[in-house]
N, C-alpha and C positions, 0 to 999 in steps of 0.2 A: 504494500500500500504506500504509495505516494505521500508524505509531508502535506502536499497540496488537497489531493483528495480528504484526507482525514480531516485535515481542516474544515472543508466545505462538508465534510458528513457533520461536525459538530454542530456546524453553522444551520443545517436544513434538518437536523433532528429535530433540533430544540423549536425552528419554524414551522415544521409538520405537526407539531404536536399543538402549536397553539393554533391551528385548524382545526383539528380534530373537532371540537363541540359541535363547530359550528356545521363540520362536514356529516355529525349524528344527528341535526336536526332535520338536516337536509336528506338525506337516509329516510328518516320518516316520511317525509312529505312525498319523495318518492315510490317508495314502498306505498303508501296508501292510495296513487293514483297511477299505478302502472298502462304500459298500450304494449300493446300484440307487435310483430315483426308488424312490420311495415308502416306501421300506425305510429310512429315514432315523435314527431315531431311536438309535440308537446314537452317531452321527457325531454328532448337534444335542448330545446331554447332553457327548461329549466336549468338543464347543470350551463351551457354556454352562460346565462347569466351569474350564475354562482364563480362560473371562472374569472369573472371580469378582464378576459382580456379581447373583449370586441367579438364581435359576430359570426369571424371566422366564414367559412364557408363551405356550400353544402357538398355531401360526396355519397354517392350509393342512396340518391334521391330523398330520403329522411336522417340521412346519418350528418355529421356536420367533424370539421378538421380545424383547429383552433392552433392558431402558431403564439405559444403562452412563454416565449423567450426566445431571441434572436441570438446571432452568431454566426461566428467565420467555420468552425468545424461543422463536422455531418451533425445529424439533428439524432436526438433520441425520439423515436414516437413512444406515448405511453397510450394504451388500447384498452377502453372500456366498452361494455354493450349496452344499449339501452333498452331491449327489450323484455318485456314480459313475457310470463305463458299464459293457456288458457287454464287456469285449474283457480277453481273456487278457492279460498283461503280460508283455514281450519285452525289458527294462529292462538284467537282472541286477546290478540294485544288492542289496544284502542286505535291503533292506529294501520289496523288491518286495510285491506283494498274490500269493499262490498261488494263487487260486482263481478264479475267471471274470470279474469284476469287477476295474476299472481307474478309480483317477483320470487319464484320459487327454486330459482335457479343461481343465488344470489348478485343478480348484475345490478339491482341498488348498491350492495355495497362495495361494486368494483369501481362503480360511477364518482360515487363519494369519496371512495381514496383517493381516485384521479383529482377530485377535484383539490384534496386538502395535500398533497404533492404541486402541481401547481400553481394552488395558489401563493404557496412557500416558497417556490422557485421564482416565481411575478416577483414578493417582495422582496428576499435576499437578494438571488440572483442564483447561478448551478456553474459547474462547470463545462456544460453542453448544452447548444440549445436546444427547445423541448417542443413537441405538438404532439396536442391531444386531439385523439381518435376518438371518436366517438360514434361506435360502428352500429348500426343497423341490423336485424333480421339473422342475429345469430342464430337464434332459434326456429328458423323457419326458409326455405326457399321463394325464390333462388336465394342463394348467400348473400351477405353483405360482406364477409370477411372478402370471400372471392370476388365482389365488386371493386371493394374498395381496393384491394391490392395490385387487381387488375385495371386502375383507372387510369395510372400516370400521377397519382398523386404523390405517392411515394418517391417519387423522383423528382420532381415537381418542388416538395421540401425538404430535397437533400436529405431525406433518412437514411443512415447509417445504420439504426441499429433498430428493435422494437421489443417493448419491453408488457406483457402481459399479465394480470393477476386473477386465481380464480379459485375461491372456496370451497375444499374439500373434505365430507365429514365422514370421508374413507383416510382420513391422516388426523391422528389423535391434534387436538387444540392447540393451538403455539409451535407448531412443527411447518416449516415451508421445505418442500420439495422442490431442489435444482437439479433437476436431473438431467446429466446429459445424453444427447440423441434423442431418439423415438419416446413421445410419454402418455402419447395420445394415438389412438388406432386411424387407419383412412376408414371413411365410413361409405356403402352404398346402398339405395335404396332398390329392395327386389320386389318385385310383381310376377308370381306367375297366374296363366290364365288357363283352366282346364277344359277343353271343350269334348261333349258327349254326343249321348244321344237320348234325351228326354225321353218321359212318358210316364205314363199309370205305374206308382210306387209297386202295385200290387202283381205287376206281368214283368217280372228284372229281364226275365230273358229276352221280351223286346228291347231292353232299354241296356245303353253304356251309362253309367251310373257316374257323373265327372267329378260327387262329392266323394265319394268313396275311394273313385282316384285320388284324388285332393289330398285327404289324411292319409292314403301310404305315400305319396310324393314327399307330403309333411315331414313324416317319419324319417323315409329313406333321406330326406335332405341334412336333417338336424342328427340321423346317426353315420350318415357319410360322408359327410363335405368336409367338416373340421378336422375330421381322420387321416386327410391327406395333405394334413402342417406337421412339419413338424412341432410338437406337442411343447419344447422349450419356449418356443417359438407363439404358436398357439395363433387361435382365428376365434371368432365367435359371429354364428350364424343365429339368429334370430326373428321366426314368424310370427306374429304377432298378431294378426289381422284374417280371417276367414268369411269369405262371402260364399251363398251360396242354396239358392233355394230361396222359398217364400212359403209352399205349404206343406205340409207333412205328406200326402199322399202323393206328390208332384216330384215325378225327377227331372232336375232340372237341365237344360243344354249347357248350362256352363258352372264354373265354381274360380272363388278366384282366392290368394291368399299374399299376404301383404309383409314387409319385413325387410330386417336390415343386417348386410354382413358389414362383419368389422377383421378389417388386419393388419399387420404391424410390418409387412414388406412388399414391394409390389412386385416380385414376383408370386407370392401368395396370391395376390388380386388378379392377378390374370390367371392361376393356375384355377382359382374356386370359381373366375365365374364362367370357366369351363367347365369344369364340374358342374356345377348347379346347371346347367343345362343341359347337359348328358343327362344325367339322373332325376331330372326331371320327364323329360323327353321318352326315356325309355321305359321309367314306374307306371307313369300315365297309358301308352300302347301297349303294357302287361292286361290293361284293364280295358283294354279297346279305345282306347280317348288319345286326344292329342296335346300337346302343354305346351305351351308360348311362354316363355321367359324374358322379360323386359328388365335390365340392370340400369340403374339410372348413377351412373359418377357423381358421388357427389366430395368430400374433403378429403385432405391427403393425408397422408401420415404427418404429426403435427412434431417437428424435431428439433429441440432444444438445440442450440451452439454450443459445442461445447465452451468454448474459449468465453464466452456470455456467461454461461452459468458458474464456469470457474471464479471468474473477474467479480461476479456478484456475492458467491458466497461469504466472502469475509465481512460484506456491510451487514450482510441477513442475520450474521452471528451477533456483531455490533449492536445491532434492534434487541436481540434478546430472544429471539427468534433459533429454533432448536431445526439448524439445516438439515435435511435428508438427500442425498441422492441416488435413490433405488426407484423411486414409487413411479410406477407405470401404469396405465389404466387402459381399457378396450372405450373407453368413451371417446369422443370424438369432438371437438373445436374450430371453428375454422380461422381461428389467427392461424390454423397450418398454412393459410395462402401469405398471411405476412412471412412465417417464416420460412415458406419457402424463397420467397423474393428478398430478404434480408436475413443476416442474421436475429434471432428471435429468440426470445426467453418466455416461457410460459409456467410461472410459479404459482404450485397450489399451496392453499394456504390450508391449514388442517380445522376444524371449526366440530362447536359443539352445536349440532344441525336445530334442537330445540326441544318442545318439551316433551317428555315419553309415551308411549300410548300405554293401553292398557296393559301389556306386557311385556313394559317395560323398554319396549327399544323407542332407540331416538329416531326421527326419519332424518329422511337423506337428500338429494335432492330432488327437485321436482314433485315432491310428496305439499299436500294441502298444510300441511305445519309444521313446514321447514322456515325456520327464521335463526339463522347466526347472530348471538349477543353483540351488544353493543361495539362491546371492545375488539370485535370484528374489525369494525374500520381503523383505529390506531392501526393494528396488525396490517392490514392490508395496506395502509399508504406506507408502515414504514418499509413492507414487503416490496412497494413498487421502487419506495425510494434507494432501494439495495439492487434492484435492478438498473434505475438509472444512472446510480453511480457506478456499477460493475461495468456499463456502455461506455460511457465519458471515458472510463481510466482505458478501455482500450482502442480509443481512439487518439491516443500519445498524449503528450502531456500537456497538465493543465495550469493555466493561472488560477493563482490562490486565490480566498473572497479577500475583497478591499475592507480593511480596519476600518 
């Protein structure tokens, strides 16, 4: 660590933290009035206001790019999402959202670090200059990770580096995860469609029966497809979704089922959605029926830098913050498109998810009473703040803050 660096960590510690309240307030107000992908623009103007540094401008049509500190070297982006899910909220804190929509995913409190980072960086000053992301329709298509990476903006503000934060209540509380390479799986969306040959429930022998195909393709997919990863390595196939029929005594001409493979190399991805179509294709004609397989590409394998995540760990430790670098996950992000275009850091932060159900576990994300405690957001800005300084020190050296 740099003389210089340490310096400006003391200097933006002790700044982030007198954010902090104000960025828990703000946490609320957002939490209680979240919008769906796409619907964003309410959420973007509230934190751009909170940032105070001007209006910035728009990117991935509701998302918004804020340049929150100027400078001759590359810029650090810091990357928050603005959007909500659809899921009721099962919280009962006062400050719950009432309506069908949930920060349940915790992008309120990634919003809020962002902002109490720079607004600390506005009034000290950093050693890097800084733009805040403010991405769009993480949770939903098309992506806004992969909008906005793919816009030219990135280039546009000189990013160097991109530094992300994201709540993990699969990592015990106070624990941030830098793990380098892969930490996040590529994810794609499957569709198969089984077509038969209808008729009276009660004459099978007229009829190709497309639901019945359906569930052995189901089978044969979920006990064959991950069989052919290496098992260190691993895949995880997931259907989820079943159409198929309307009346009990009706066979129907089609059946259809819905799901997502996840994998951690691409060749795996080109090897399973060969797979997945073979053994579709061939379960289905066991049973006289025919099966269309539609794979829709959607995020890549999401991969740490390493020489980022090295650079970062020693401010993480400095936070107080208990570094890990092992923790991998089959879930899936799409800052994988920042980081494929720059180097990128995507730190989980480990979180007590909220309150127990009846026996006793905590939910996780995406669940109706998922709410990470307050001190969530300290954690998380000083989490971002150990990524931006882990950027800065490796983009050579720096001038010290001015006394």
């Amino acid at each position: 660590m740099s003389a210089a660096l340490e310096a400006w960590y003391e200097v933006l510690h002790a700044a982030v933290l007198e954010e902090v309240p104000g960025a828990v307030e703000l946490r609320r107000r957002l939490h209680a009035d979240p919008r769906l992908s796409g619907q964003e623009e309410d959420t973007a103007d509230a934190v751009v206001a909170a940032l105070g540094a001007g209006p910035g401008h728009p990117t991935a049509i509701t998302g918004r790019v804020v340049r929150v500190l100027p400078g001759t070297t590359p810029t650090v982006a810091l990357r928050a999402e603005l959007d909500g899910l659809a899921v009721s909220e099962a919280t009962g804190v006062p400050w719950a959202a009432p309506g069908g929509g949930m920060h349940a995913c915790g992008h309120d409190v990634h919003l809020v670090a962002l902002v109490a980072v720079c607004r600390a960086v506005r009034r000290v000053g950093g050693p890097a200059p800084v733009l805040a992301v403010l991405q769009p329709r993480e949770e939903g298509e098309p992506s806004g990770g992969r909008d906005v990476a793919g816009s030219g903006v990135l280039d546009e503000e000189d990013v160097g580096a991109a530094v992300a934060v994201h709540v993990q209540p699969q990592l015990p509380a106070g624990v941030v995860a830098a793990t380098h390479g892969p930490v996040n799986a590529a994810v794609d969306e499957v569709m198969i469609t089984v077509r038969g040959r209808g008729g009276h429930a009660a004459y099978p022998h007229t009829t190709h029966n497309p639901v019945l195909a359906l569930a052995s393709v189901v089978v044969a997919l979920h006990t064959q497809v991950v069989a052919r990863v290496d098992p260190v390595v691993g895949a995880v196939l997931a259907l989820t979704q079943l159409e198929g029929g309307a009346a009990f005594n009706v066979v129907p001409d089609t059946a259809r089922t819905r799901g997502g493979l996840r994998t951690m190399r691409p060749e795996d991805r080109a090897t399973l959605h060969a797979a997945i179509d073979e053994i579709a294709r061939h379960t289905a004609a066991a049973h006289g029926c025919t099966a269309v397989v539609d794979i829709h590409v959607s995020d890549p394998v999401l991969r740490n830098d390493p020489e980022l995540a090295r650079a970062a760990t020693p401010w993480l430790g400095r936070a107080g913050l208990e570094v890990d670098d092992t923790f991998r996950s089959f879930g899936s992000d799409d800052f994988a498109h920042f980081c494929a275009a720059r180097p990128g850091l995507m730190l989980f932060l480990g979180v007590d998810g909220g309150v127990p159900d009846a026996a006793g576990k905590r939910p996780g994300l995406h669940s109706p009473r998922f709410l990470p405690g307050e001190d969530t957001v300290r954690q998380a800005a000083l989490a971002f703040l150990g990524g931006y300084l882990g950027a800065a020190g490796m983009f050579g050296p720096v001038a010290p803050p001015r006394v």
